[in-house]
C-alpha positions in Angstrom: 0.0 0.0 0.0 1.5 3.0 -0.7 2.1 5.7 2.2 3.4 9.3 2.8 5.9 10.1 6.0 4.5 12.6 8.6 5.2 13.3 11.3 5.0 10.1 13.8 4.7 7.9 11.2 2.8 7.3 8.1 -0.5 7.9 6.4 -1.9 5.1 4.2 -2.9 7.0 0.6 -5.7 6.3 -1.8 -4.8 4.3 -4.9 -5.5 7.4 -7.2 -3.2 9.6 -4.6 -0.8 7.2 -4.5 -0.3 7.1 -8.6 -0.1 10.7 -8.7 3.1 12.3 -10.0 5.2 13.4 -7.4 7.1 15.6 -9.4 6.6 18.5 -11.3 7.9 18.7 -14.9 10.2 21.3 -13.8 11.3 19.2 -11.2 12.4 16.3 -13.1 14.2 18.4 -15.7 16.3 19.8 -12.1 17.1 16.4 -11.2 17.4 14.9 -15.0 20.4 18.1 -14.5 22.0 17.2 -11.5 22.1 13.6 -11.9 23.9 14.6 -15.6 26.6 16.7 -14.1 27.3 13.9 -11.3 28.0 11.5 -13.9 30.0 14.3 -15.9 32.2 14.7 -13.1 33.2 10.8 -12.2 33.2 10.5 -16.1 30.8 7.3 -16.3 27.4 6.0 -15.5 25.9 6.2 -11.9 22.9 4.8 -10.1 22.4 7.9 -8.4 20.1 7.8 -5.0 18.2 11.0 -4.3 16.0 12.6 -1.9 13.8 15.6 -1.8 12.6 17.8 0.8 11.5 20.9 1.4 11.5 21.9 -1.8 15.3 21.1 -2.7 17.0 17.3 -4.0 19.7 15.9 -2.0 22.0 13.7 -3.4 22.2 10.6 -0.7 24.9 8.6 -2.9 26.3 7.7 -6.1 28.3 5.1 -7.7 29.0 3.4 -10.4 27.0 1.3 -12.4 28.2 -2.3 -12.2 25.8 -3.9 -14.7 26.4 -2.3 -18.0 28.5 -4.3 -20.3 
């Protein structure tokens, strides 16, 4: 079931609110930007791990990608 985080715990969501985009457009072309400059700066692919909160990402680790051949 999917859930938000509050405060204290969690809140069960509707299936239509849980299938909502998260994300604005804008949003995704920020991170779609980051996450291209971190792989421009180690000079290969990266499984990049992300949050976002309060209305800015944070980048929670990156490495490489081991499974590309």
């Amino acid at each position: 079931t999917p859930y938000r985080k509050v405060e204290g715990g969690k809140v069960d969501l509707s299936e239509d609110e849980g299938n909502k985009q998260k994300l604005t457009g804008k949003q995704i072309i920020e991170l779609a930007e980051i996450c291209k400059n971190i792989e421009k700066h180690y000079n290969f692919p990266c499984d990049i791990e992300w949050a976002f909160a309060q209305g800015k990402f944070y980048i929670t680790q990156s490495r490489p990608i081991t499974t590309l051949k």
